[in-house]
N, C-alpha and C positions, 0 to 999 in steps of 0.2 A: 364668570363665576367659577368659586371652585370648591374642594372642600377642604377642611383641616379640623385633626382630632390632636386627641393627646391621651398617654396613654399613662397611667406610673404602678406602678407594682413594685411590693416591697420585698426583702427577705424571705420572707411567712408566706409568700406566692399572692399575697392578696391587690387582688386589681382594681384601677376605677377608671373609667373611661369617660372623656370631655371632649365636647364637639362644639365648633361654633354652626351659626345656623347657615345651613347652605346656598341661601340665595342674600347672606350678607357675610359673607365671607368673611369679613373685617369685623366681625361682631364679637365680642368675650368667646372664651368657651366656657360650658356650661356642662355639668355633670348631666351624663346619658346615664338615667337608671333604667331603660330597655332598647335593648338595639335595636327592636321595633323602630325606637325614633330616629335610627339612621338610615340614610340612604343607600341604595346599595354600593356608590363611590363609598363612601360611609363604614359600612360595613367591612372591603376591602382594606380602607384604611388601617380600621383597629384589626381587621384580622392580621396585617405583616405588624402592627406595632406590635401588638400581643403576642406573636411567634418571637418576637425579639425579646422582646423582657423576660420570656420564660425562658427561650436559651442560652440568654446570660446569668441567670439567676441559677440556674440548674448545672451551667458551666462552674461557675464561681463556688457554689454549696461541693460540687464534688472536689475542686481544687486549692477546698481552704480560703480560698477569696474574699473577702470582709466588704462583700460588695451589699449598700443599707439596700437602696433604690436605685430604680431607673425610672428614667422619665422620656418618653418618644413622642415628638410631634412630628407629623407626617400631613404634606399635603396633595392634594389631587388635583391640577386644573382642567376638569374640562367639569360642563357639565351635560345634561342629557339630552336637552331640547338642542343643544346644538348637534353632540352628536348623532342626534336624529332625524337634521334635516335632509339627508342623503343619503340615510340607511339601508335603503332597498338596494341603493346602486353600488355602496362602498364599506368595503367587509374589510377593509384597516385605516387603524386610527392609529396617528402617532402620540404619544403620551406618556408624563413623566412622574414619578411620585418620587419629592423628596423630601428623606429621611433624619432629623434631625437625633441623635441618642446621647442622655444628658446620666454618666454614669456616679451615682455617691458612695459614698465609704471612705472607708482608709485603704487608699489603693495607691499602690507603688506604680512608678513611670511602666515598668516593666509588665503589671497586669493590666493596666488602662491597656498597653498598646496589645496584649494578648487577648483581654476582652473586645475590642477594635476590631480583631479578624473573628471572632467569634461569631459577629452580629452576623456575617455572611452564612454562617452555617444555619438560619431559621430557613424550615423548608420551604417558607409562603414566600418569602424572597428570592430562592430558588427557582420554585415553579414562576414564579412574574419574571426574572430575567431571561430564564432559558426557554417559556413560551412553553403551552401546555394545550395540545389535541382534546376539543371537546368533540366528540362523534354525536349529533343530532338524531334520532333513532325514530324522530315522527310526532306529532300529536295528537291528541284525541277527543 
């Protein structure tokens, strides 16, 4: 099992978020009107898609860019009951999310391949490649 969203956001900043359901993988996706209803794979997903659409959207509005939409699906394979079966003993997991970004407008070869290196500058993609120190502080 695994998961897969989709992400599209236009111009105007306005977003919609679409999931298929996660123990059928293979299922439509279906507009999420509360993240509530994602998982927290889920949740991960549209957060790197969402960092993407906004720093193209936000790249292109500063640089004149005529970029209408983007569209991101992103997928996750693993899911939790598996990575749980050996949790107590094993504190890494190999795993891969990938990124599909689907860009519209009227956009010359030259800004498709400028918004191309852009997508790497969203910081949620950052912090997932370069690995990110959570300090555990206890609970109560």
């Amino acid at each position: 099992m695994g998961e897969r969203v989709q992400v599209l956001q236009n111009s105007d900043f306005q977003i919609q978020f679409l999931a298929a359901d996660p123990e059928l993988p293979d299922s439509d996706l279906k507009q999420v009107s509360h993240l509530h209803q994602l998982t927290p794979y889920g949740m991960l997903l549209v957060s790197l898609a969402s960092c993407t659409t906004i720093v193209l959207h936000t790249y292109a509005r500063a640089h004149d860019i005529k970029l209408n939409r983007v569209v991101v699906n992103a997928e996750y394979e693993r899911s939790f009951n598996e990575d749980c079966e050996n949790c107590e003993e094993n504190n890494r997991y190999d795993a891969q999310i990938t990124e599909h970004v689907e860009l519209h407008g009227e956009l010359s070869g030259q800004e498709r391949k400028k918004l191309e290196n852009v997508v790497k500058l969203c910081s949620i993609r950052q912090m997932l490649e370069g690995g990110i120190e959570i300090q555990h502080v206890g609970t109560e």
